[in-house]
C-alpha positions as CSV (number, residue, x, y, z in Angstrom):
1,X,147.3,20.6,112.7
2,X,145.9,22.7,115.8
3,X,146.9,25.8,113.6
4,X,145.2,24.6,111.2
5,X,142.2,23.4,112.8
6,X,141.9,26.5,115.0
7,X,142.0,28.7,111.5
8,X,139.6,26.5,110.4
9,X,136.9,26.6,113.2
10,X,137.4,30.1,113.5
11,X,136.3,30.8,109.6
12,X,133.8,28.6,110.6
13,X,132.4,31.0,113.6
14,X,133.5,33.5,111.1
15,X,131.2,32.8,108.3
16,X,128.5,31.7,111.0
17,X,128.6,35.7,112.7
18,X,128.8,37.5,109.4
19,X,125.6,35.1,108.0
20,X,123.7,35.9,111.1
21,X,124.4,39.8,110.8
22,X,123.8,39.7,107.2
23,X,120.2,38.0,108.2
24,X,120.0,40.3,111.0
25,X,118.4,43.6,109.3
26,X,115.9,41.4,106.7
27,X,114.6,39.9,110.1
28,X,114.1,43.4,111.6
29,X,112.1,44.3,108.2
30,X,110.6,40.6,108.0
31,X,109.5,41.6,111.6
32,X,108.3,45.1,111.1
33,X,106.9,44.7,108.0
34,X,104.8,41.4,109.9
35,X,104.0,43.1,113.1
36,X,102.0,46.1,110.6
37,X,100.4,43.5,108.5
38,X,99.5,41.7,111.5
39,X,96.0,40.6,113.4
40,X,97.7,42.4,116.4
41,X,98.5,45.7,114.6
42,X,95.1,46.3,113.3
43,X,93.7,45.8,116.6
44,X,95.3,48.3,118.2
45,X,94.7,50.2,115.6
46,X,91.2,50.2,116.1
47,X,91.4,50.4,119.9
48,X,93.5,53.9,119.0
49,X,90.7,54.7,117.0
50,X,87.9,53.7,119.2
51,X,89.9,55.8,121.9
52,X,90.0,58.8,119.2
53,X,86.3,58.8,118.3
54,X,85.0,58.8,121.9
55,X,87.2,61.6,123.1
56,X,86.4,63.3,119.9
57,X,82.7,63.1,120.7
58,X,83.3,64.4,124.5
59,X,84.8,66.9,123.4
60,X,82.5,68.3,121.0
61,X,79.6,68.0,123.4
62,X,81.6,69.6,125.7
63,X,82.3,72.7,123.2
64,X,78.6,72.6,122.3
65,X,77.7,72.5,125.9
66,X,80.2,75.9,126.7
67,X,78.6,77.3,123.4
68,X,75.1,77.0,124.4
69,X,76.0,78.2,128.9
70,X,78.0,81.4,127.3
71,X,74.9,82.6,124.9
72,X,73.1,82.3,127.8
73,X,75.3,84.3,129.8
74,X,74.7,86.7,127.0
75,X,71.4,86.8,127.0
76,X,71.3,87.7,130.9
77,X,73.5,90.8,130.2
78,X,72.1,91.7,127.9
79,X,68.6,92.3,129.8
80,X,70.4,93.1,132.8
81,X,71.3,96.1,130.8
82,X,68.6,96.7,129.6
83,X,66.8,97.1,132.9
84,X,69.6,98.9,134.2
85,X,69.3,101.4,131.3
86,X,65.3,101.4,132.2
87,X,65.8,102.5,135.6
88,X,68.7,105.0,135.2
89,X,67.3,106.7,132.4
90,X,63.9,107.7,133.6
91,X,63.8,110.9,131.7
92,X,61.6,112.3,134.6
93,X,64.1,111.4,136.9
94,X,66.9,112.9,134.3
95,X,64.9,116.0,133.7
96,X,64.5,116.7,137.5
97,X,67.9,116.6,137.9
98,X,68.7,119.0,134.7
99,X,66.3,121.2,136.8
100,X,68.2,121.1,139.5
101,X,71.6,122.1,138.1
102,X,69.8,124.8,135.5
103,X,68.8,125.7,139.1
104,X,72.5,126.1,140.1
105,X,73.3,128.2,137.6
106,X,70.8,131.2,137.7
107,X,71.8,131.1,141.2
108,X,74.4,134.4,140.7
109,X,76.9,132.4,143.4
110,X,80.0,130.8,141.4
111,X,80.4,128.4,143.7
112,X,77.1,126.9,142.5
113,X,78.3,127.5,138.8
114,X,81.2,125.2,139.5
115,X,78.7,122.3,141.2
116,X,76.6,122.6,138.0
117,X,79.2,121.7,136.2
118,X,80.7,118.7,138.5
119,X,77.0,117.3,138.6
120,X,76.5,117.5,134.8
121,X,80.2,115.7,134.5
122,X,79.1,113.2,137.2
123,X,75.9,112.5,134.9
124,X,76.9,112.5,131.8
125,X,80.1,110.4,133.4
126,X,77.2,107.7,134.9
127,X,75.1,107.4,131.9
128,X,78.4,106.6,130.0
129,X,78.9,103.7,132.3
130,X,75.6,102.3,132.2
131,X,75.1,102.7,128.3
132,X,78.3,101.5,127.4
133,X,81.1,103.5,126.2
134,X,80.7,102.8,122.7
135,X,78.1,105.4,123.0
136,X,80.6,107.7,122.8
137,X,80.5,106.8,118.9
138,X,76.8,108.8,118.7
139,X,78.3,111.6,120.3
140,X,78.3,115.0,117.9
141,X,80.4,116.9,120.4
142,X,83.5,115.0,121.4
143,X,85.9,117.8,120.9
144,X,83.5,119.8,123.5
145,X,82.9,117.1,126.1
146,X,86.7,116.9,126.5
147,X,86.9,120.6,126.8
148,X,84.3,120.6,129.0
149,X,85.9,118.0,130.9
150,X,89.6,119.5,131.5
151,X,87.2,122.8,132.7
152,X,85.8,120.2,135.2
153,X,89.2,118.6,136.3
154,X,90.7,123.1,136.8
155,X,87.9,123.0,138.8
156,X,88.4,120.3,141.0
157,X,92.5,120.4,141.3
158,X,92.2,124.3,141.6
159,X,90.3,125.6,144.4
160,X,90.5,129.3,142.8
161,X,89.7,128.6,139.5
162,X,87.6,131.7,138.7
163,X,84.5,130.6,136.2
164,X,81.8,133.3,134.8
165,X,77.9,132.3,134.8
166,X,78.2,132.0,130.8
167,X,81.2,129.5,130.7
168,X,80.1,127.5,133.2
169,X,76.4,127.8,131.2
170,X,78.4,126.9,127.8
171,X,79.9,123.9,129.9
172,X,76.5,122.6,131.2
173,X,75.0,122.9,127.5
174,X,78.0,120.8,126.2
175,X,76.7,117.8,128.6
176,X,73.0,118.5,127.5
177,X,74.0,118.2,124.0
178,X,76.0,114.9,124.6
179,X,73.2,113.5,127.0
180,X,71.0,114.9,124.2
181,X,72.6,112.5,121.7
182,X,72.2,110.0,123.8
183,X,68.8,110.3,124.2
184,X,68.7,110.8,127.7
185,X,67.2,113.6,128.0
């Protein structure tokens, strides 16, 4: 009878684990399915919500706000360039120095013919900066400014380049034009 009895409380236990494992995943779901359909789930759902919406809005104001400081920061380049363009391209002031290199270069001396062209590179060079380098897009004589340009560089790396009063007169001229074009002078 304890054989018996033993078998028997042990299909007991038996039947008692296998009914509580087979009731053990619909609880989960019963508990799942009750926790989303719940007072608590939709609270915290609206907290998270809540939470969204006012980070949402700092955010925007703070992209508004950086929107609105870099047009401004814009807006003070911009006529920070323009004065800067206003007081480097006096064309009085740019004529006088013109003067001064056409100067250089009736001179006879080819030492002065090779300082003509180093001042009209350092000009041209200057007004690029100031202007901008998309100038270079309203220029009708690229092909010549970088001539011009290597000439310039011979010229400085070599200190007996020879150069001819009409070369270094072609040279000059190829700035004019471009400074020219740029309405500088």
């Amino acid at each position: 009878m304890n054989k018996s009895l033993a078998s028997n409380s042990l299909l007991k236990i038996e039947s008692i684990v296998l009914a509580q494992v087979g009731d053990f995943f619909p609880d989960i779901w019963k508990k799942v399915f009750n926790f989303f359909t719940s007072y608590h789930y939709r609270e915290l759902i609206f907290a998270l919500k809540t939470i969204s919406l006012v980070i949402s809005l700092i955010l925007g104001v703070l992209i508004v706000f950086l929107l609105i400081k870099m047009n401004i920061k814009a807006r003070v380049r911009g006529s920070i360039s323009k004065v800067k363009k206003s007081i480097s391209f006096n064309k009085s002031r740019m004529t006088k120095k013109w003067a001064k290199i056409e100067k250089k270069l009736g001179s006879g001396v080819e030492a002065n013919y090779k300082l003509a062209i180093l001042e009209a590179d350092k000009i041209f060079n200057e007004t690029l900066k100031v202007i901008g380098y998309e100038a270079q897009i309203r220029l009708t004589n690229t092909e010549e400014i970088k001539k011009a340009g290597k000439i310039k560089n011979n010229i400085i790396e070599d200190s007996k380049f020879d150069i001819t009063e009409s070369d270094a007169r072609t040279m000059v001229a190829v700035y004019k034009k471009g400074l020219e074009d740029l309405d500088v002078i």
